[in-house]
C-alpha positions as CSV (number, residue, x, y, z in Angstrom):
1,X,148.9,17.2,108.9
2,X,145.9,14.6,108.7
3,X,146.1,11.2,110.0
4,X,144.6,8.3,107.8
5,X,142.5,6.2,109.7
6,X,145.5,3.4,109.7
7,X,147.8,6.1,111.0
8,X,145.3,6.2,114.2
9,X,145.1,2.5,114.5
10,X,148.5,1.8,114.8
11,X,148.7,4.8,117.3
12,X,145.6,3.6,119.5
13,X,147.1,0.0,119.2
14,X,150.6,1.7,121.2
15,X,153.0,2.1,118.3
16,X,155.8,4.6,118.9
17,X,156.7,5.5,115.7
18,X,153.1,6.2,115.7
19,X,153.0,8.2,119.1
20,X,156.2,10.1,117.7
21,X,155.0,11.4,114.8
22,X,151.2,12.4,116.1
23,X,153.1,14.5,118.8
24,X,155.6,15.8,116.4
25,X,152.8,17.7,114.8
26,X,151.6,20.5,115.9
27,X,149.0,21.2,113.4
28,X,147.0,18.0,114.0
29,X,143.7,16.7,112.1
30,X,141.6,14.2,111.4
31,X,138.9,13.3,108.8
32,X,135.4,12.6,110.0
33,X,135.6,9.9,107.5
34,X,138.6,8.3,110.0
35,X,136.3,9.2,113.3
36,X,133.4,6.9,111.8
37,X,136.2,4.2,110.4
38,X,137.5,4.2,114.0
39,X,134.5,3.7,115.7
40,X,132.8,1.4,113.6
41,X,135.6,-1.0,114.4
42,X,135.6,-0.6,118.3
43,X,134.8,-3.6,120.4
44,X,133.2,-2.0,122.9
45,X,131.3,0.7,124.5
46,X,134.5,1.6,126.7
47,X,136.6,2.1,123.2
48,X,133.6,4.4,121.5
49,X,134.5,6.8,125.4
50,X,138.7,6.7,124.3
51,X,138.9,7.1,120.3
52,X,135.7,10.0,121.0
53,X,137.9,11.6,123.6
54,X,141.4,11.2,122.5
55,X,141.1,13.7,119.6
56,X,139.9,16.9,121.7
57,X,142.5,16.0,124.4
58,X,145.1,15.8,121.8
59,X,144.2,19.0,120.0
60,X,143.1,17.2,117.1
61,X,140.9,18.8,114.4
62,X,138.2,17.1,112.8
63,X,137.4,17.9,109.8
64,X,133.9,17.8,108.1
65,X,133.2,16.6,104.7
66,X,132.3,20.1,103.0
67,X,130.4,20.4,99.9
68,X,133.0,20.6,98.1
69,X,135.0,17.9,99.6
70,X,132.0,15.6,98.3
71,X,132.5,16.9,94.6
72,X,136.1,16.2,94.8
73,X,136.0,12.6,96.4
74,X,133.3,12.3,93.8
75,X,135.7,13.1,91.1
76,X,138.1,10.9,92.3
77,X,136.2,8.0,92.6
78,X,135.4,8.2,88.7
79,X,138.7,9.0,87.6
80,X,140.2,6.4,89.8
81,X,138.1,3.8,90.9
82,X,138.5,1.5,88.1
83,X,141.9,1.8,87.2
84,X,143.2,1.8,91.0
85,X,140.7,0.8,93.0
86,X,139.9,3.8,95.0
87,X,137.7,3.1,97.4
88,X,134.7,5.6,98.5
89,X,136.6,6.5,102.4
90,X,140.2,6.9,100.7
91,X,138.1,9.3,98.4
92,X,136.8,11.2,101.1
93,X,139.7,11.0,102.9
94,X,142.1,12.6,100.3
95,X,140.1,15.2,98.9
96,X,139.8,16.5,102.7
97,X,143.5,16.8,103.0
98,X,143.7,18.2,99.0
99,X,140.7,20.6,100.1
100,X,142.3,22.0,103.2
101,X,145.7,22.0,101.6
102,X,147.3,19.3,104.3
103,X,149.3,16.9,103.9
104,X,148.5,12.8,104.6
105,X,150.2,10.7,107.3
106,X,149.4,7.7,105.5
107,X,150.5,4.0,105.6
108,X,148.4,3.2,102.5
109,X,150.9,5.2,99.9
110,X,149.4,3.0,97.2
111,X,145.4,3.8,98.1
112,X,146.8,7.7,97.4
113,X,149.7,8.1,95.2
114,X,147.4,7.9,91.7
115,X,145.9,11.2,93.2
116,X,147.3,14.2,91.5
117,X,147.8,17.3,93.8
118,X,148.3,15.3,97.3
119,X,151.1,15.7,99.4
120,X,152.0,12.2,101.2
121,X,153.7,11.6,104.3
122,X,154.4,7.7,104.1
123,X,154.2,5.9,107.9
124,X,155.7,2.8,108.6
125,X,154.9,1.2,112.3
126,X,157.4,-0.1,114.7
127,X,159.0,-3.0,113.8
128,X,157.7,-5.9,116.6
C-alpha cells in the first residue's frame, strides 16, 4: 500500500486509526512526492531528523518518480486538471501507485476517484 502524504500527517500528528492501519500493512510505501510534501511543511530542523528517519525504521519504501511515472502524472494532469482540478503532487502521487500497481491509503478520495485504473483505500482519522 502507499500512503498519501495526508495519510502520514495524521499518523505523525498521533492518530490511531492512522497508526493502525500503517502497521496493518505489511507491504508499506511511500511516494517521494509525500517525502518532499512532508518535509517542506516541517517546523523545524528536529522534524526534517523524525519524518527522514521514520520511513527506514518503519520499513517503508520510497518510491521514486520513474520516467514513466512522469508521463503518466503528465497525462493525468491534461485529462484531469481542468475538469477536477488535479493538482501536479496528486498527479505524481497516483500514477506512482497506478505504476507500481499499489493501492492508495488516501483521505482525499475526491483528489483520486476521476482517475481510472486506481485502487483506493479511503482513511478517515480518529474522531477527537
Amino acid at each position: 500500500m502507499i500512503f498519501d502524504t495526508d495519510v502520514l500527517i495524521w499518523l505523525f500528528r498521533g492518530d490511531r486509526k492512522a497508526a493502525g492501519l500503517v502497521e496493518s500493512c505489511a507491504d508499506r510505501a511511500v511516494s517521494v512526492i509525500s517525502l518532499m510534501e512532508l518535509y517542506q511543511g516541517a517546523r523545524s530542523q528536529n522534524e526534517i531528523k523524525v519524518i527522514r528517519r521514520f520511513f527506514p525504521d518503519h520499513e517503508f519504501r520510497v518510491l521514486p518518480v520513474t520516467e514513466s511515472t512522469s508521463h503518466l502524472a503528465a497525462t493525468l494532469v491534461e485529462e484531469h486538471s481542468l475538469g477536477h482540478g488535479l493538482q501536479l503532487a496528486d498527479a505524481l502521487i497516483a500514477a506512482t501507485a497506478r505504476e507500481t500497481v499499489l493501492v492508495l491509503a488516501t483521505g482525499n478520495v475526491r483528489h483520486f476517484r476521476v482517475i481510472p485504473q486506481l485502487e483506493i483505500k479511503a482513511f478517515r482519522p480518529s474522531e477527537k
